[in-house]
SEPA-488107 format. One record per residue (C-alpha): residue in one letter; x, y, z. Coordinates in pm, whole numbers, plus 32768, in hexadecimal, padded with zeros to 4 digits. Example, Ala and Ser with C-alpha at 12.3 -4.5 7.8 and 13.67 -1.06 7.14 Angstrom:
// SEPA-488107
code | c1 | c2 | c3
A | 84CE | 7E3E | 830C
S | 8557 | 7F96 | 82CA
This chain:
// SEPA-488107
code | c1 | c2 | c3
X | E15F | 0B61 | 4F9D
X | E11E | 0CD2 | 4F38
X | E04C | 0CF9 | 4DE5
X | E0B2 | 0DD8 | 4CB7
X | DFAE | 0ED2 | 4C6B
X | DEAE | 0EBA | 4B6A
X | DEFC | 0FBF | 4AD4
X | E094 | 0F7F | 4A9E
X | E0E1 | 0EFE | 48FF
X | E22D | 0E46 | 48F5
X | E300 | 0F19 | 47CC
X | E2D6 | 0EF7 | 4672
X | E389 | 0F85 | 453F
X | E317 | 0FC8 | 43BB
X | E407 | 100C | 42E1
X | E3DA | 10C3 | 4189
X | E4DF | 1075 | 407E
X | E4AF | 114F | 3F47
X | E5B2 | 10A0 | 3E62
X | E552 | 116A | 3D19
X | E51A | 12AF | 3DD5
X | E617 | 137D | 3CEC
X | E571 | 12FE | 3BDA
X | E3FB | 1306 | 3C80
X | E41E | 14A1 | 3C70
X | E42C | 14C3 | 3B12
X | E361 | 13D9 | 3AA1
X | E21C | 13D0 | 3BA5
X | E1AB | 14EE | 3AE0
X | E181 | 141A | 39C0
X | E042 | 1349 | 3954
X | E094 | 128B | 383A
X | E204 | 11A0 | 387C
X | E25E | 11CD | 370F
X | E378 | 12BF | 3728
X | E4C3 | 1231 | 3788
X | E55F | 12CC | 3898
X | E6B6 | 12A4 | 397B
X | E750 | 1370 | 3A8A
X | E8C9 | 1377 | 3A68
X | E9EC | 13F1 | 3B92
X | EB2B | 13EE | 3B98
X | EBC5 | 12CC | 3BF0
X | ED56 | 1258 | 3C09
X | ED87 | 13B3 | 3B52
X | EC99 | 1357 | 3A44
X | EB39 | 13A6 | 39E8
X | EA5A | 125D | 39E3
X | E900 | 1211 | 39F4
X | E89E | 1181 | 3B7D
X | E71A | 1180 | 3B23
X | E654 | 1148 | 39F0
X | E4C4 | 10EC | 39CB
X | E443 | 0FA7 | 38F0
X | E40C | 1076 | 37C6
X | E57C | 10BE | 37D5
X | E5EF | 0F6A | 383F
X | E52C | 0EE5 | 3743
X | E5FC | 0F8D | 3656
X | E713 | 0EF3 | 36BA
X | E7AD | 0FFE | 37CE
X | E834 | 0F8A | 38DA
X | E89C | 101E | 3A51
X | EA1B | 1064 | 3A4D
X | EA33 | 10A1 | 38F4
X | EAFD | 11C1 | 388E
X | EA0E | 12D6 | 3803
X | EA90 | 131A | 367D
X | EA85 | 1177 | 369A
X | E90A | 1182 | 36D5
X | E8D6 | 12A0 | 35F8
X | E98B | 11FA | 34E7
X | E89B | 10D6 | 352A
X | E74F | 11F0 | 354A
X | E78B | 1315 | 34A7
X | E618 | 1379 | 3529
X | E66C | 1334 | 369E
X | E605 | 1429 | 3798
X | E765 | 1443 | 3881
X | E70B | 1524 | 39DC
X | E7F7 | 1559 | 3ABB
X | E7D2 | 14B6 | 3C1A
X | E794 | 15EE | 3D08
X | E7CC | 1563 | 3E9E
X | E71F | 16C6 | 3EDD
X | E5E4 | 1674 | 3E56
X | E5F4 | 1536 | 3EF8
X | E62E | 158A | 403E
X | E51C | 16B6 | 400B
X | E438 | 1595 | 3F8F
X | E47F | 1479 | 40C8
X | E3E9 | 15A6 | 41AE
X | E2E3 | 15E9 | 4119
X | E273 | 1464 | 411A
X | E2E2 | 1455 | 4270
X | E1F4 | 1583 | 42D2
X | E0C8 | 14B5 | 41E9
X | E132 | 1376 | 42C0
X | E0E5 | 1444 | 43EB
X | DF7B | 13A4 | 43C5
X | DFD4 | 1275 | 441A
X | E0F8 | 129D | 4561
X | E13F | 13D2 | 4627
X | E2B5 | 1352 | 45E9
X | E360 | 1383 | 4491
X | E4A3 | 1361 | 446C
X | E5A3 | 13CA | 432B
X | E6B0 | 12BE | 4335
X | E816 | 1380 | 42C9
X | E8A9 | 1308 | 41A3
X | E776 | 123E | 4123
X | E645 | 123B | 402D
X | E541 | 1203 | 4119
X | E481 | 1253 | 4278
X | E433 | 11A0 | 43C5
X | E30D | 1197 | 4479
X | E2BD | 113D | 45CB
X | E170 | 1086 | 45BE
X | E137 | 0FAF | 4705
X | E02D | 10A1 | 477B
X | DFAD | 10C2 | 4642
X | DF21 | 0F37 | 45F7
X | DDC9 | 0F72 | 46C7
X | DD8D | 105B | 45A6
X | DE24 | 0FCF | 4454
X | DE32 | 0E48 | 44AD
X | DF76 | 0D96 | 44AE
X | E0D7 | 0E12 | 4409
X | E0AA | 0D37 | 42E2
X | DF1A | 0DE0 | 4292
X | DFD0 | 0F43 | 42D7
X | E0C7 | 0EE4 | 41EA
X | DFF5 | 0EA2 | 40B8
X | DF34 | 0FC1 | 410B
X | E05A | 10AD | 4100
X | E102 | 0FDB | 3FD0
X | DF8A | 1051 | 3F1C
X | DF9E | 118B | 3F66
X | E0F3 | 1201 | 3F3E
X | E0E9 | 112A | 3DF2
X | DFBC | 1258 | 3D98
X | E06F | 1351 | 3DE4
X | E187 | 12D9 | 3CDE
X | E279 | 1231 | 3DDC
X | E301 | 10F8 | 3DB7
X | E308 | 1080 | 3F5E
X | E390 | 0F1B | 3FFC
X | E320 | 0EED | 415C
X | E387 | 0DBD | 428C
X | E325 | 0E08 | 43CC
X | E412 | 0D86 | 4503
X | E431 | 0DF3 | 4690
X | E567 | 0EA8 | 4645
X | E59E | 0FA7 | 455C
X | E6E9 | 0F24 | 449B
X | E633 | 0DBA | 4472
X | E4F4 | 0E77 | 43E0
X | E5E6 | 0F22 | 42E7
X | E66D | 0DD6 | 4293
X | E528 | 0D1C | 426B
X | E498 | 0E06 | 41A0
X | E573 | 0DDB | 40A2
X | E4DA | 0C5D | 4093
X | E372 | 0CC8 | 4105
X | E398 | 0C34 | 4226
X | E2D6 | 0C47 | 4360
X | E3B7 | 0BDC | 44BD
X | E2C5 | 0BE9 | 45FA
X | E393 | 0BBF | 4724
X | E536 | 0BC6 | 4796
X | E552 | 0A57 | 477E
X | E50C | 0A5A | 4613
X | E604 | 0B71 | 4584
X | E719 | 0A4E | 456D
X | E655 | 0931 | 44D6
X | E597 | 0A18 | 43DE
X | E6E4 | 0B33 | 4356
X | E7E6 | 0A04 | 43A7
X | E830 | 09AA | 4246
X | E830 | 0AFD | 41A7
X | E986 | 0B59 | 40F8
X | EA72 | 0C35 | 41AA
X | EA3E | 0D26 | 4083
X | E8E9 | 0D7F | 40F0
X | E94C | 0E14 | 4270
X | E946 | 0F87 | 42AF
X | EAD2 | 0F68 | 42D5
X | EC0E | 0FF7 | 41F2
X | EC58 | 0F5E | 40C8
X | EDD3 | 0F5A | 40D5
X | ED5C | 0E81 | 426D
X | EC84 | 0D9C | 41C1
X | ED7D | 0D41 | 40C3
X | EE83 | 0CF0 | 41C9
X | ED6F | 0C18 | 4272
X | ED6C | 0B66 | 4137
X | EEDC | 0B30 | 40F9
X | EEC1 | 0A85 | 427F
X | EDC5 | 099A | 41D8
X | EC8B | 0A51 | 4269
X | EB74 | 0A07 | 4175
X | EA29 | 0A35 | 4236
X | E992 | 0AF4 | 4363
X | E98D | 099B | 4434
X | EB09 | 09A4 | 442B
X | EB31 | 0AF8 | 44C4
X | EA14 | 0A4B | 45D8
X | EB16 | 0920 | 4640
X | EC37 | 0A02 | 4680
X | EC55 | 0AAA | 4813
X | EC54 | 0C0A | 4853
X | EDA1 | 0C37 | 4899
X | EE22 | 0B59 | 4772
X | ED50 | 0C2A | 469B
X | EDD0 | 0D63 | 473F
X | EF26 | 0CEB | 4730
X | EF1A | 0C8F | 45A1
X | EE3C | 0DCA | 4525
X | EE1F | 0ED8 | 464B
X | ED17 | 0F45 | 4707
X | EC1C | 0FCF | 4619
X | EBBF | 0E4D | 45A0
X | EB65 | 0DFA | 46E1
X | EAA4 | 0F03 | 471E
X | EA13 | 0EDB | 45D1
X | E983 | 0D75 | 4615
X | E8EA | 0DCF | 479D
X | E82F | 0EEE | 46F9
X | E7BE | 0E15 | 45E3
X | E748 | 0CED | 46EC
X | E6D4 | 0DA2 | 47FD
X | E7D4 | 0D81 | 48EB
X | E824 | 0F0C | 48FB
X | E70B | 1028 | 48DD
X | E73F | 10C2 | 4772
X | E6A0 | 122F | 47C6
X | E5F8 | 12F4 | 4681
X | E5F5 | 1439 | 4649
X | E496 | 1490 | 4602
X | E452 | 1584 | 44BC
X | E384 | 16A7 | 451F
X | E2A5 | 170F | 43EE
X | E268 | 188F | 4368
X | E16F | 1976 | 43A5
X | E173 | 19A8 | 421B
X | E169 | 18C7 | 40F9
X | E224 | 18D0 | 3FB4
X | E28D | 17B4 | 3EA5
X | E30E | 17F8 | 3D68
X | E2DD | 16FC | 3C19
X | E3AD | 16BB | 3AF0
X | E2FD | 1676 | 39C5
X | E3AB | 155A | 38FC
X | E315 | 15F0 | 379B
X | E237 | 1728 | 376A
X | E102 | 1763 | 37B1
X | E02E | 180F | 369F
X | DEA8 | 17BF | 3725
X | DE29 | 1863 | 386E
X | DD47 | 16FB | 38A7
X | DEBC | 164E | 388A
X | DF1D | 170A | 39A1
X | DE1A | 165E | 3A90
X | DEDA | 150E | 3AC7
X | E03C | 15D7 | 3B64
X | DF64 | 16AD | 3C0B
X | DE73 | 15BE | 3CD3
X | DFAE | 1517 | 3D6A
X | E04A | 1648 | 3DD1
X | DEF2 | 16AD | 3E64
X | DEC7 | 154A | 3EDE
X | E00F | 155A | 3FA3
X | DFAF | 16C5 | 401A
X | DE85 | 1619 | 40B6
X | DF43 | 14FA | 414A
X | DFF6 | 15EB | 4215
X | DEF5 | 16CD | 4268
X | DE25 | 1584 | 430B
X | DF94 | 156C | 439E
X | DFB7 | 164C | 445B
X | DE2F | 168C | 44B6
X | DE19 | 17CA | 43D8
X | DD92 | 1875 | 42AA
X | DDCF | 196F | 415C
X | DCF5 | 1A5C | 4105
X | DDD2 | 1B27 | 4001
X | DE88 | 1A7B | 3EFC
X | DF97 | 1ADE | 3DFB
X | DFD5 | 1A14 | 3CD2
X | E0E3 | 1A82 | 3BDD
X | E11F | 19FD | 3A91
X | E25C | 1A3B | 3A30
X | E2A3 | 1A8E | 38A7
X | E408 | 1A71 | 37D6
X | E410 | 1BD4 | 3758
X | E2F0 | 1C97 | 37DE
X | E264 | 1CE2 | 3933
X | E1FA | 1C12 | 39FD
X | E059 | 1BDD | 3A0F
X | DFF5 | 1C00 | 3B80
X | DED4 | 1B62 | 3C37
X | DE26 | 1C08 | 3D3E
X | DD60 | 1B19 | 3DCD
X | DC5E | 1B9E | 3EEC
X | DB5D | 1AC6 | 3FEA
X | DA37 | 1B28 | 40B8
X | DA94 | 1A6F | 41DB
X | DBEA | 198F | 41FA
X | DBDF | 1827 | 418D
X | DC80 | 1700 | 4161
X | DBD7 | 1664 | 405D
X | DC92 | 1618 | 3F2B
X | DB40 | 15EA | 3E53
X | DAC8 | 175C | 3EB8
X | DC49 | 17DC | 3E51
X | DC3F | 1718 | 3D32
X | DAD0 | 17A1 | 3CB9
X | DB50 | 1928 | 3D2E
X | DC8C | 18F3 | 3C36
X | DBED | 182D | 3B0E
X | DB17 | 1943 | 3AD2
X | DC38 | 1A41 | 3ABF
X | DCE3 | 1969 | 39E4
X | DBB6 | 197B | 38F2
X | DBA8 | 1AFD | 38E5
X | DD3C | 1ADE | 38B4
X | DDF6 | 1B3E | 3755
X | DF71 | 1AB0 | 375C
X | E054 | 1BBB | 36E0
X | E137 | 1A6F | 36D4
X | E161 | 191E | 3729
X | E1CC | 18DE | 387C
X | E2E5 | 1848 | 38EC
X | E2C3 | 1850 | 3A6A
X | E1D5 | 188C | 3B71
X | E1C4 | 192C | 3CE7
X | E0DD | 18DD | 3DE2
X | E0E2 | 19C1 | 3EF4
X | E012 | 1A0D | 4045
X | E09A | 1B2A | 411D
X | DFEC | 1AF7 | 424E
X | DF45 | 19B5 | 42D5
X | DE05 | 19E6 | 437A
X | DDA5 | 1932 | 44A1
X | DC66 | 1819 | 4455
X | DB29 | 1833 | 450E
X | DA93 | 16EA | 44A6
X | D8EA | 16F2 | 44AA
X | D823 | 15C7 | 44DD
X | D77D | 153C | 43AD
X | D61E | 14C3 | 43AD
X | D5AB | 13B0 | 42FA
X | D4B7 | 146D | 41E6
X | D5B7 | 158B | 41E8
X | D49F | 1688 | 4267
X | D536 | 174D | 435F
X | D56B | 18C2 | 435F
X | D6F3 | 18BB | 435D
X | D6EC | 179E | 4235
X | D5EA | 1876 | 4182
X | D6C2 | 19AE | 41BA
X | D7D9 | 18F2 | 4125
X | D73C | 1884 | 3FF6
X | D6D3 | 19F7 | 3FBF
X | D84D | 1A58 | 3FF4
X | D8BE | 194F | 3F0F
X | D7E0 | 19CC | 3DCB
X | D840 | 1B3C | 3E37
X | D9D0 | 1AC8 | 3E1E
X | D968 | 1A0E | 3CBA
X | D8B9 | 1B2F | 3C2F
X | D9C2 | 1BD9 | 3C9D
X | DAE6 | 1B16 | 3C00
X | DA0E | 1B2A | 3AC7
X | D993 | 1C9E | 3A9E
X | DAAA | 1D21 | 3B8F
X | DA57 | 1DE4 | 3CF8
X | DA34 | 1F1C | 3C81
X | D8E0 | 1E78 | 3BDE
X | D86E | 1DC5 | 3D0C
X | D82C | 1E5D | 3E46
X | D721 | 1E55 | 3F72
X | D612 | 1F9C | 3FEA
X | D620 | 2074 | 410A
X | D4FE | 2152 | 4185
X | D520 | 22C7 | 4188
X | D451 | 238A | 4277
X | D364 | 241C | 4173
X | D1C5 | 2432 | 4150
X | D1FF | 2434 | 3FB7
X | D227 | 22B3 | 3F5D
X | D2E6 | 22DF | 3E5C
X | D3DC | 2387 | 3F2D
X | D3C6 | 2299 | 4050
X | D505 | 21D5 | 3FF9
X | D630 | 21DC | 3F46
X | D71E | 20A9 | 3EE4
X | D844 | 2009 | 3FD9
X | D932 | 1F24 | 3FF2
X | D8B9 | 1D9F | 403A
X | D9C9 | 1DA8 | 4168
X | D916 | 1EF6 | 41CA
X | D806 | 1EDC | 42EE
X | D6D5 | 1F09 | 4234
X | D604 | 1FEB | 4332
X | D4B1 | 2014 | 4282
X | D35F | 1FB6 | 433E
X | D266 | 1F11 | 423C
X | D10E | 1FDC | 4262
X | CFF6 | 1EA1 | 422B
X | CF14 | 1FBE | 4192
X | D01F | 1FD9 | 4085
X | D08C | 1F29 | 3F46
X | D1E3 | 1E60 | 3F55
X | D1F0 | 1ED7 | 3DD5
X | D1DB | 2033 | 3D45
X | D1C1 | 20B8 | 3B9F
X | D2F3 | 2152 | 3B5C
X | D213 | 2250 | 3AD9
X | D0D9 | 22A4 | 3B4C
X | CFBC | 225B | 3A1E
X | CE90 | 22FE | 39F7
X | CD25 | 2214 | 39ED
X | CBB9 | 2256 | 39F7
X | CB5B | 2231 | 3B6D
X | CA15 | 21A1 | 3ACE
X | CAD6 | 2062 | 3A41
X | CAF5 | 1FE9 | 3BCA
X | CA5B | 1F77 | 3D10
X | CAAF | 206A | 3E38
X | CB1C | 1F91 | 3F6A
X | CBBA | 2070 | 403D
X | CC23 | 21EE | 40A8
X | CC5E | 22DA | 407A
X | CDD4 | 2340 | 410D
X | CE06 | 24A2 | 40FC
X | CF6C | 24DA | 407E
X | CFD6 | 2690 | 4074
X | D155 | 26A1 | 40AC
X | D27C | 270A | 3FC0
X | D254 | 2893 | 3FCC
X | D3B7 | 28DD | 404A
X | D446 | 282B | 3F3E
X | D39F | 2882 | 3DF1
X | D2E6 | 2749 | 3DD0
X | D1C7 | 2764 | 3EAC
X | D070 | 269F | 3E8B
X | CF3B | 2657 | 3F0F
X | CE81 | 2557 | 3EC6
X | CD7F | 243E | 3F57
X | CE06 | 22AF | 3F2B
X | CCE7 | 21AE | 3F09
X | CCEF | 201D | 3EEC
X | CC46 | 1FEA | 3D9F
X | CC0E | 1E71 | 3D2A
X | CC14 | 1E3D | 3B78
X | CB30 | 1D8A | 3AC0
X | CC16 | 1C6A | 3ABE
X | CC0E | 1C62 | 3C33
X | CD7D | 1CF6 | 3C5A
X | CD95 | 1DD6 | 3DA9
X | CE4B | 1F21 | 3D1E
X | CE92 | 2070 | 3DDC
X | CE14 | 21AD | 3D30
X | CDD6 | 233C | 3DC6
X | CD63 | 2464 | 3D47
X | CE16 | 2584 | 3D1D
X | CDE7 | 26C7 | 3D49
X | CF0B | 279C | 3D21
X | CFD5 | 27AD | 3C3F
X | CF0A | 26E0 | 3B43
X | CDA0 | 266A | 3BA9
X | CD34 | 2540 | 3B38
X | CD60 | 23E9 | 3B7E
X | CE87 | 2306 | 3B85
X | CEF5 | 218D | 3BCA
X | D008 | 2193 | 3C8A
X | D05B | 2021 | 3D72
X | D008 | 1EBD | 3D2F
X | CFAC | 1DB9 | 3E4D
X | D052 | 1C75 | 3E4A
């Protein structure tokens, strides 16, 4: 008997159902739950409400309630319209984040939800049913409410997610989905009802019933329908392929007047940003946040990084101090998140006492991108050494992303006076020198003048020359650390 290899995983299946995801979009934005919202669309040639949150429901609105019904009930309600645009645009951009956990994501037609292929995934995440909490938690802070079942096929994982259900092998698809209602299958409504008028009531009943009796009754498609569903016949995906870019836009359910209020939207649109950039393996280091306005222009953030990241914390730190420096012209009423180009990640390895080189590097990058976000770039920037004898003419400021080419001279002071300052040479300790400095003539500023180590009487190590032309005397000029 020939062995499998160790390496082969039998097929496995998590489905995503996002039954509220019209209504999620408008209202993930949203901190407190107080304000009662619904999402209406037109159905049988009316306008009704398909969607409402607790606050709402609490109020007594209902789903299929005609929309000058509920208003008549709430005059305060908050009626959106249900947008299948945004919806679709919003089931990519989860199934690029669930790129994280399975190289294969799939966007059912038709549906509110995503697939995921996750048989090779288990030696990392555990089971379906730990996978499943863990993406229920984390889609659930990101503002999505998510139902997930796991199953070997992808039509029964659809089906058992609906009753967070977990099916681990073939043989179990009938036992476990056998008494669902008709009403629940992936099938035409106008099919299912005639199923029911022939005294079909559950799954199990379609089960009994031979292929070619089924055929015969309801067509080919049924059939088909139930060998997908159990195995019998391969059910091929097609597989989404995510961007090389990342936008996501957010409707605000009320306005915004406080910057700080503006941190719970933005950390899960930055939070899903970062799910898909561990996705797909890369990075941002330029951001774009725009806060859109009723009647004035919109307030654009530029955000920029040292290096590319990943890391919603250092994001999060970058923006909240922009946010501080930030006057509203108005309250906002929605809010872009966009990053043009997706870097890809070099991940470093981390020490335990963080003392490494690179991580020290990147916690200098990190307060220069703070100070930064505070004081703006313009007032932040790095030094680059000119090729001139006259230290105060020995560098000039560049960019942090600039190289910094300047050679540290041990001899020399780190810090320099803006100004030189005259002193009594007879108020110090000579240590060292002196360095003859006599440059500058073919510019108008030339010198000449002998640099000496001097030590204070408080024991400070200070740099100080004496000058001869154009003004003798003597002067402080550099400070050792």
């Amino acid at each position: 008997m020939s062995r499998l290899p160790l390496n082969r995983t039998e097929p496995c299946w998590l489905a995503i159902r996002l039954p509220h995801l019209a209504l999620d979009l408008h209202t993930r934005g949203q901190k407190e739950r107080e304000t009662a919202i619904a999402v209406s669309a037109t159905v049988d040639r009316r306008e009704r409400i398909i969607d409402c949150n607790p606050a709402a429901l609490g109020d007594g609105i209902r789903p299929g309630m005609p929309v000058p019904a509920a208003r008549a009930i709430l005059n305060e309600l908050c009626v959106v319209e249900r947008n299948p645009v945004s919806e679709q645009q919003a089931l990519e951009r989860l199934a690029a984040w669930c790129y994280q956990y399975s190289s294969q994501v799939c966007i059912p037609a038709d549906r509110a939800g995503l697939m995921l292929e996750i048989g090779a995934s288990q030696r990392l995440f555990g089971i379906p049913e730990h996978l499943a909490r863990r993406l229920q938690g984390e889609l659930g802070r990101l503002g999505y409410h998510a139902l997930t079942g796991s199953a070997p096929t992808p039509e029964a994982a659809w089906l058992a997610a609906r009753e967070s259900r977990h099916i681990h092998a073939d043989a179990q698809v009938r036992q476990e989905l056998g008494a669902l209602p008709l009403d629940r299958l992936q099938l035409d409504s106008k099919r299912i009802e005639a199923m029911q008028r022939m005294g079909f009531r559950q799954l199990r009943d379609l089960f009994r019933l031979p292929r070619k009796a089924l055929t015969r009754r309801f067509g080919p498609d049924l059939p088909d329908y139930l060998d997908r569903l159990l195995g019998i016949t391969p059910d091929p995906r097609k597989h989404y392929q995510p961007p090389e870019q990342f936008f996501s836009r957010l409707d605000l359910p009320a306005e915004i007047h406080a910057c700080q209020a503006l941190l719970f939207p933005l950390r899960r649109l930055l939070g899903e940003l970062c799910g898909v950039l561990r996705g797909g393996d890369s990075a941002v280091q330029s951001l774009q946040v725009t806060l859109g306005h009723e009647d004035h222009e919109d307030s654009v953030l530029a955000l920029g990084l040292q290096s590319p990241t990943q890391d919603l914390d250092r994001l999060m730190s970058v923006l909240r101090e922009r946010l501080e420096r930030l006057r509203l012209p108005q309250a906002v009423r929605e809010i872009h998140v966009e990053a043009p180009q997706l870097l890809k990640f070099s991940a470093g390895q981390g020490s335990l006492f963080h003392d490494t080189p690179a991580e020290q590097q990147q916690d200098v990058e990190q307060l220069a991108e703070r100070l930064q976000a505070r004081l703006g770039r313009e007032a932040v920037s790095g030094v680059a050494g000119v090729e001139d004898h006259r230290p105060e003419y020995s560098w000039r400021p560049r960019a942090l992303n600039e190289p910094a080419e300047c050679t540290a001279l041990a001899h020399r002071p780190a810090w320099l006076l803006p100004k030189p300052r005259r002193c009594e040479i007879a108020n110090y300790q000579i240590l060292g020198g002196p360095e003859r400095i006599e440059s500058g003539w073919w510019d108008g500023r030339d010198c000449r003048r002998d640099y000496y180590i001097v030590r204070d009487s408080h024991g400070s190590l200070l740099w100080a020359f004496h000058e001869y032309k154009p003004k003798r005397g003597w002067y402080l000029h550099g400070i050792f650390a």
